[in-house]
C-alpha positions in Angstrom: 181.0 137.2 76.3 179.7 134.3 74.8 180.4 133.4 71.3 177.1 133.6 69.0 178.2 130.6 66.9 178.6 128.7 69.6 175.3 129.1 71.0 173.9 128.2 67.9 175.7 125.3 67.4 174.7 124.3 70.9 171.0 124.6 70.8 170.6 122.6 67.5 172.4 120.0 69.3 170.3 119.7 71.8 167.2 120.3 69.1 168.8 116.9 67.1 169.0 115.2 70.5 164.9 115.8 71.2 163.8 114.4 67.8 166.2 111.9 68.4 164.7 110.4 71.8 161.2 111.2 70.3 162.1 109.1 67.1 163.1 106.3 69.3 160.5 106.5 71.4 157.8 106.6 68.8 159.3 103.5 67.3 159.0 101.6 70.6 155.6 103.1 70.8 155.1 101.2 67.9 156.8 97.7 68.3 154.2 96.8 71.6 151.3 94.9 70.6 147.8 95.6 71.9 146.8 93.3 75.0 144.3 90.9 73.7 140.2 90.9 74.2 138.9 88.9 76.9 137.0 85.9 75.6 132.8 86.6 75.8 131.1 85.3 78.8 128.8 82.4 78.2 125.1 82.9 78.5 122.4 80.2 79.3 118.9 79.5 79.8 116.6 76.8 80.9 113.0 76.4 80.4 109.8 73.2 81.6 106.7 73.3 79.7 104.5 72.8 81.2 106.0 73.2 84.9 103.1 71.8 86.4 102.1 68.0 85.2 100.5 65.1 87.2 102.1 61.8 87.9 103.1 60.0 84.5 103.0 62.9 82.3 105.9 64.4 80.7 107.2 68.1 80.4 109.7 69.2 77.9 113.0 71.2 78.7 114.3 74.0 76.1 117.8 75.2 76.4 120.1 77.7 74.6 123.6 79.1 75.6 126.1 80.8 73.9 130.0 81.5 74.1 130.3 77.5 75.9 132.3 74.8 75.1 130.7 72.4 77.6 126.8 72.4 78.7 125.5 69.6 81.3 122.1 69.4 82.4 121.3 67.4 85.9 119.9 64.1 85.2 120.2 64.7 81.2 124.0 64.6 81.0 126.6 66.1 78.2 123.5 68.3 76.0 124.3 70.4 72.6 124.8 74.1 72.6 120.6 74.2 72.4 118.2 71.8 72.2 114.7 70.4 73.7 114.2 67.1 75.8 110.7 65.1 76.9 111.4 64.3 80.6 109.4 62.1 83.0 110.2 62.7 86.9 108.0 60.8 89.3 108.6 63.6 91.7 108.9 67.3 91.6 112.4 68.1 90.2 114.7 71.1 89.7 117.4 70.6 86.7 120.4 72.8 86.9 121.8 73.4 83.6 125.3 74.6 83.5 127.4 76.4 80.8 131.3 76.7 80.7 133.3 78.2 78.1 137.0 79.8 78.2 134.9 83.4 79.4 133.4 81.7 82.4 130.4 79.9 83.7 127.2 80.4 83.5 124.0 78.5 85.3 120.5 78.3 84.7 117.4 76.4 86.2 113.4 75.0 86.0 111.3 73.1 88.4 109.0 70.4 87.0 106.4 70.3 89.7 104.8 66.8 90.0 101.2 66.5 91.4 100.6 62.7 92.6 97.6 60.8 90.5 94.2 61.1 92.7 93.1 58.7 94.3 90.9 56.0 92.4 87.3 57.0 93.5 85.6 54.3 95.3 82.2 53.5 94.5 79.2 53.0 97.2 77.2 51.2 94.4 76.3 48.2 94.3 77.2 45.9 91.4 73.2 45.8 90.0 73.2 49.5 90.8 76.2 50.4 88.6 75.2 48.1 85.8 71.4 49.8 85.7 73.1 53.2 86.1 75.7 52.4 82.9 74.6 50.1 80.7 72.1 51.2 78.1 69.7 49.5 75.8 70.2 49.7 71.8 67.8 50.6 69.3 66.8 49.4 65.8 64.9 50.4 62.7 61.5 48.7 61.2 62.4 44.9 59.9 66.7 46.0 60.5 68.8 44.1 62.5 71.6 45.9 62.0 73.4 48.3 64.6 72.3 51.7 63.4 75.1 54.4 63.5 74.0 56.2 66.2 73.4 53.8 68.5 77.3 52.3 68.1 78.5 54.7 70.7 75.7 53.0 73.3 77.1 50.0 72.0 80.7 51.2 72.6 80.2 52.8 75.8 78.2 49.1 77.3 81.4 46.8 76.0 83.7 49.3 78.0 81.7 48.8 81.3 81.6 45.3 80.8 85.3 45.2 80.3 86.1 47.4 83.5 83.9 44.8 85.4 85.3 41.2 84.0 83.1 39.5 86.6 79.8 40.3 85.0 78.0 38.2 82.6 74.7 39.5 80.7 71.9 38.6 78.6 70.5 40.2 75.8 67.2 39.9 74.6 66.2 41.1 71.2 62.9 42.9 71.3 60.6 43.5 68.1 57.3 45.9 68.1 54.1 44.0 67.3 53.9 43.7 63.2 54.3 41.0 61.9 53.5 37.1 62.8 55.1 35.6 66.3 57.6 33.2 64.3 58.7 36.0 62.0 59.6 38.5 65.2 61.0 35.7 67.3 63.6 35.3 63.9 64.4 39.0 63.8 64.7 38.9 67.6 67.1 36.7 67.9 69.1 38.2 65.4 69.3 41.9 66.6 70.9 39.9 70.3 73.2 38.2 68.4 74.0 41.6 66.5 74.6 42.9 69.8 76.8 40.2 71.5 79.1 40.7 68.2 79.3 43.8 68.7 80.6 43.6 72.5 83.1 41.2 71.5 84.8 42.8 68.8 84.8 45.4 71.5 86.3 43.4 74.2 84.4 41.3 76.1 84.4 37.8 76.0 82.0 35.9 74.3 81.3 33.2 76.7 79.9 36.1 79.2 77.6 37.0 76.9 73.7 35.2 76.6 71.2 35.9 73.9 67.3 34.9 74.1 64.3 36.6 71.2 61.7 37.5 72.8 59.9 38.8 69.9 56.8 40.5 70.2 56.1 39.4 73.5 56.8 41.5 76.7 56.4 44.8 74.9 57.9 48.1 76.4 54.9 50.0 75.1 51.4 49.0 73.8 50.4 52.1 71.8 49.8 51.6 68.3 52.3 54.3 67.4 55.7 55.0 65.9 56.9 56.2 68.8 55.7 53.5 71.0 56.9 50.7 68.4 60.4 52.0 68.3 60.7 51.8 72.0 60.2 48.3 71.5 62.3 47.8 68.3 65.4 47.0 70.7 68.3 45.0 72.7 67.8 44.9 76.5 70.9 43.9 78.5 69.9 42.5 81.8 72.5 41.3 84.4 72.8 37.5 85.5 
């Protein structure tokens, strides 16, 4: 028979010996450290607006990445984390942009599409033909030789033909309606022209292109004895040499 005290004895032995392993074991448990996170992956994007431009314009390139120590963008270099840039290609071009950081990589791209300038237009004119066709005559009030304000775009628009065409050379002939004596209108004619030749060259074109005459009352536009009729001959006519 066994003896009761020694069972006892035995099984809280062996109880002392669990809690002891599970003690220990707990403490190892314990002493391990957590393996660390993974670092974040980077992110990145790349945008052109506008994607589309013609020859000589510029687009502008917007960027922003995150979680990257080094960011390179083709043709721009070494960029910050985010950022925008003006570019210029002559020719349609993709830019890679590309994001690295201790999680990764990360890549990211836009197309600037580049339309070639058309064509210059080539003109079956004649020289006479495009002169009648852009150059306009200028108007003035009773006894004013003056440009009026609304006829400085006329003005404007005749010294920037003149300019595109350095070749021609124009008179102008100042024009006054019938009042007032012959001597008096020749005087005010001649000084609308050389109102006029001022005018086209502080816009650009050279002075020694330019020829004024007065004509005065003579060779009217219009011989009613009406407003109307005398302000159509209250004027500055440009004629080609």
């Amino acid at each position: 028979m066994s003896n009761p005290f020694v069972t006892r004895f035995t099984t809280l032995a062996m109880l002392a010996g669990a809690l002891f392993l599970a003690g220990c074991a707990k403490k190892q448990a314990k002493a391990t450290p957590p393996a660390p996170a993974p670092p974040p992956t980077p992110t990145a994007s790349l945008t052109a607006t506008p994607a589309d431009i013609q020859q000589g314009q510029s687009a502008q390139l917007s960027w922003n990445t995150s979680n990257a120590t080094e960011i390179n963008i083709s043709g721009l270099g070494t960029v910050s984390a985010s950022g925008t840039q003006a570019v210029n290609p002559d020719d349609s071009t993709t830019y890679e942009l590309t994001a690295k950081g201790p999680g990764g990589t990360a890549d990211a791209s836009a197309r600037v599409t580049v339309t070639p300038k058309p064509a210059p237009v080539q003109s079956s004119l004649s020289e006479d033909q495009l002169f009648q066709q852009n150059v306009k005559d200028v108007f003035f009030d009773f006894n004013k030789y003056d440009i009026r304000p609304d006829q400085e775009s006329i003005a404007q628009a005749d010294a920037k033909f003149l300019a595109d065409h350095p070749d021609m050379s124009v008179t102008v002939a100042g024009h006054c309606d019938d009042r007032g004596s012959e001597e008096y209108n020749l005087a005010l004619g001649e000084s609308r022209a050389n109102s006029f030749k001022n005018e086209l060259v502080k816009d650009g074109v050279s002075a020694d292109r330019i020829k004024t005459v007065s004509l005065g009352k003579e060779q009217p536009f219009c011989s009613d004895n009406t407003e109307q009729c005398w302000q159509q001959n209250r004027r500055d006519h440009l004629a080609k040499d």
